[in-house]
C-alpha positions as CSV (number, residue, x, y, z in Angstrom):
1,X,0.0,0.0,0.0
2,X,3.1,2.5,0.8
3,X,4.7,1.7,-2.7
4,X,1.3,2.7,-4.5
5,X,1.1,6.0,-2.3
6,X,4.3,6.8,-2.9
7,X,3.9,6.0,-7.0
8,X,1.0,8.4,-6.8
9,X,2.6,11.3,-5.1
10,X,4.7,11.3,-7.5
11,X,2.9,11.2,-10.3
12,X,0.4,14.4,-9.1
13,X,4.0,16.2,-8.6
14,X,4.5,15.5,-12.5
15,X,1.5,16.5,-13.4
16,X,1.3,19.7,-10.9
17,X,4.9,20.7,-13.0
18,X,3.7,20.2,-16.4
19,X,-0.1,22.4,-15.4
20,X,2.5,25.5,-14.0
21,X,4.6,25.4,-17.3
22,X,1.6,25.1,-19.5
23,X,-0.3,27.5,-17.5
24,X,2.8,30.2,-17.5
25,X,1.6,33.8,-20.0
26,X,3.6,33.2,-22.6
27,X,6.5,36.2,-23.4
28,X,6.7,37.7,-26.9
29,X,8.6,40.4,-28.8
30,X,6.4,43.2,-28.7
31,X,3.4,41.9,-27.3
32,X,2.4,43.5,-23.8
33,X,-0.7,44.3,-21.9
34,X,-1.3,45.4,-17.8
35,X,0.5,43.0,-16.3
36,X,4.2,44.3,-18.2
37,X,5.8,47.4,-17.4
38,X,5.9,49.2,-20.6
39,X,7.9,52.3,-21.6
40,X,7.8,54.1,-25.2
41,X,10.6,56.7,-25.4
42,X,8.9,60.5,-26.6
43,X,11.8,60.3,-29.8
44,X,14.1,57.4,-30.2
45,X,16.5,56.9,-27.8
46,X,20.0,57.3,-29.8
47,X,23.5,57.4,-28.6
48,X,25.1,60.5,-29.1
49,X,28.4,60.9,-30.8
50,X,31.5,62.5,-29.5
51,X,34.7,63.0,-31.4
52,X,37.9,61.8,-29.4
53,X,40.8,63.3,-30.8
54,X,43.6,60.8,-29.2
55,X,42.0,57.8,-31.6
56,X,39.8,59.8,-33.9
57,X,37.0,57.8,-33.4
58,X,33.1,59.1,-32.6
59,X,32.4,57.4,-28.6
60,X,29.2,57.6,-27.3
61,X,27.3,56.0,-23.9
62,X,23.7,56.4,-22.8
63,X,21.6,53.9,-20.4
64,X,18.1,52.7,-20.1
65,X,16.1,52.1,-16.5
66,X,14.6,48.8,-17.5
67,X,12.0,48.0,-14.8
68,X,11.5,51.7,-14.3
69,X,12.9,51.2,-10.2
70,X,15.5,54.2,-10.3
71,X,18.4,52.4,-11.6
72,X,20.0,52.1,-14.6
73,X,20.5,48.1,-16.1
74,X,21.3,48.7,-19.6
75,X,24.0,50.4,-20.7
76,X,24.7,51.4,-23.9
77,X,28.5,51.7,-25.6
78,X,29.0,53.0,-29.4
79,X,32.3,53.4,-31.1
80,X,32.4,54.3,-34.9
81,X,34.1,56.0,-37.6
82,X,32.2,58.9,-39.6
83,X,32.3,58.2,-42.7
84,X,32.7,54.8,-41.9
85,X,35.8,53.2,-42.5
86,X,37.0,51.1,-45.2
87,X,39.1,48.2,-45.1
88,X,39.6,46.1,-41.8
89,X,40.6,48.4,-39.3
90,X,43.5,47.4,-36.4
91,X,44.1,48.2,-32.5
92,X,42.0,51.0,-31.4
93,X,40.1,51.8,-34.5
94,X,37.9,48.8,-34.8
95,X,33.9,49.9,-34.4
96,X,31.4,48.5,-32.5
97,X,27.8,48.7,-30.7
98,X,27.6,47.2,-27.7
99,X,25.4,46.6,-24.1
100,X,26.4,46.8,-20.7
101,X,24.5,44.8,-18.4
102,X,24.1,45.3,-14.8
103,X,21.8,44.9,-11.6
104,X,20.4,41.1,-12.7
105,X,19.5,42.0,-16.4
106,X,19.8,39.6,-18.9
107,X,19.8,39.6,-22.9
108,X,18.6,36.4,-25.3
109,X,21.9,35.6,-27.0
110,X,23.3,33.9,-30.3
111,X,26.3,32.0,-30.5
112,X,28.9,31.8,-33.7
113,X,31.7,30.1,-34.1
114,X,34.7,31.2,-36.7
115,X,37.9,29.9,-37.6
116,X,41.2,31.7,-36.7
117,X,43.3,29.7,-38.4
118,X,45.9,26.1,-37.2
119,X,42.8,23.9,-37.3
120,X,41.4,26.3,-34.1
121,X,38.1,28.1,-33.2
122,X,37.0,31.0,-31.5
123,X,33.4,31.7,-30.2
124,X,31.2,35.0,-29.8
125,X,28.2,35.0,-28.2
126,X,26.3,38.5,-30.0
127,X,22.9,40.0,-28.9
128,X,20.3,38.2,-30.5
129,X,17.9,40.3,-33.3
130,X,14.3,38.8,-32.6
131,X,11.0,39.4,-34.8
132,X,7.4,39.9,-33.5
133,X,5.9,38.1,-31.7
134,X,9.2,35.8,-31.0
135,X,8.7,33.5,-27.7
136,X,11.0,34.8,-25.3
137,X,10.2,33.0,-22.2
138,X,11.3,29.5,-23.2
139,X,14.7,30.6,-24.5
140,X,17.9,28.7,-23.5
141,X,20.9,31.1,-24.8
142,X,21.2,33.5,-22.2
143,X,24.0,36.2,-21.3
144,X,25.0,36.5,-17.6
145,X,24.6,40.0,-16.2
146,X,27.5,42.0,-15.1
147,X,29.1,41.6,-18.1
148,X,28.7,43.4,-21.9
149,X,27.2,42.0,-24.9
150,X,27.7,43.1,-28.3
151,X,25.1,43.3,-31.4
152,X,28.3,44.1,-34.1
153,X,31.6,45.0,-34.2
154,X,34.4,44.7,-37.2
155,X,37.4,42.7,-35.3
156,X,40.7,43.0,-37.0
157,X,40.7,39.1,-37.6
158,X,40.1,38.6,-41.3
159,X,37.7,35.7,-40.7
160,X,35.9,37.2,-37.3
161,X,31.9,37.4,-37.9
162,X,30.5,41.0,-37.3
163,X,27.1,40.1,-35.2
164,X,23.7,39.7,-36.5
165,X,23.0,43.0,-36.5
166,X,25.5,44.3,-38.8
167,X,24.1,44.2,-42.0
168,X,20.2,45.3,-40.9
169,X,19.0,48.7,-42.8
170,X,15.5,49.9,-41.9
171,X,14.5,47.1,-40.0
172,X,12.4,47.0,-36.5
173,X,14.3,43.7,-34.5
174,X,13.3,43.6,-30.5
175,X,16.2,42.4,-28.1
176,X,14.8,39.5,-25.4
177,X,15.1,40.4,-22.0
178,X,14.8,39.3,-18.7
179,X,15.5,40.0,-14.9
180,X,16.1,37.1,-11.6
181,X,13.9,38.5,-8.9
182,X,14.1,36.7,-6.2
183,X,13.8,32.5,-7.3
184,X,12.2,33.7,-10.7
185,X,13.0,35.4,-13.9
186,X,10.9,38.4,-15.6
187,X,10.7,38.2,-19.4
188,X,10.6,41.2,-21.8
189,X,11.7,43.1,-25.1
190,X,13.3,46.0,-26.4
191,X,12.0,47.0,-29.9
192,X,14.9,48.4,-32.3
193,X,14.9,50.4,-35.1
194,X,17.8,49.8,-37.2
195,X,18.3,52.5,-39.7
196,X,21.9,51.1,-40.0
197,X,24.6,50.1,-37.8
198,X,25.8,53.2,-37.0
199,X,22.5,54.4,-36.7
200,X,20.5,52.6,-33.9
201,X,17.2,53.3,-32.3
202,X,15.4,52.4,-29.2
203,X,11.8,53.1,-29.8
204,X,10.1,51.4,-26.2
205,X,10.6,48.2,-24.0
206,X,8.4,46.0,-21.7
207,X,9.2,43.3,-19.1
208,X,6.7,41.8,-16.6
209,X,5.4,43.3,-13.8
């Protein structure tokens, strides 16, 4: 009698499991309603461009309040040349876009793989560009926080991949999102303009309440 009481504990914990995960709102680019925190910026947020003389680059930095608490988790890093370069450019000259992350925030990432020559491989884990409508909450490629993320660059390494958003012109793509509170994660988006890669726009963002 214990064995069949123990044989059916355990199959009503299997089933309880299966009910919470099937029951769980699903997360998708763009798609919000009351229970997300949702912010739409009055213009496009865009980062804007300084000239440094000592590498004669254009540096720019701006930061985003996520979940709208007072402090800052995404932080935003550009460095470009204007006109763009041509060629592959070396040492301090190389351009990228790149997010800082910070305070338990997260971003849905892709991982590529490129030779660097002697039979070896080198990995980089970019931002991820997501459609509409995109599932977020049952992603597995994560970033940790604390540590930056970058959506393209141009690495002086002839065969080094520049990042799925490099080659985007006037497109909308939403970045996935998410913040650990406490034993459990909150899902969202950020929702991307694209005019081109040196020209990137954050038009509004949502992550669960």
């Amino acid at each position: 009698m214990k064995t069949h009481l123990f044989y059916y504990f355990i199959i009503l914990l299997f089933l309880g499991s299966c009910l919470n995960e099937d029951t769980r709102q699903a997360v998708s680019a763009g798609i919000y309603d009351t229970g997300f925190i949702y912010h739409e910026f009055a213009s496009p947020l865009k980062v804007e461009l300084t000239f440094d003389t000592l590498t004669d680059n254009y540096l720019g930095n701006d930061s985003i309040d996520i979940d709208q608490d007072g402090i800052y988790e995404l932080f935003i890093s550009q460095r470009i040349h204007l006109p763009p370069e041509t060629g592959t450019p070396s040492g301090e000259h190389f351009p990228y876009y790149r997010l800082g992350l910070k305070n338990g925030l997260q971003v849905a990432t892709k991982m590529e793989s490129y030779y660097t020559g002697h039979a070896s491989y080198n990995e980089i884990n970019w931002v991820d560009t997501l459609n509409y409508e995109a599932r977020i909450d049952n992603r597995q490629d994560w970033s940790e926080s604390n540590e930056s993320r970058t959506m393209w660059t141009v690495i002086p390494v002839g065969s080094a991949p520049n990042g799925p958003w490099y080659k985007l012109i006037n497109e909308i793509k939403y970045i996935g999102i998410r913040i650990k509170i406490g034993s459990q994660f909150k899902y969202g988006w950020i929702k991307v303009n694209e005019i081109s890669r040196e020209d990137i726009q954050f038009l509004s963002f949502a992550i669960e309440n």
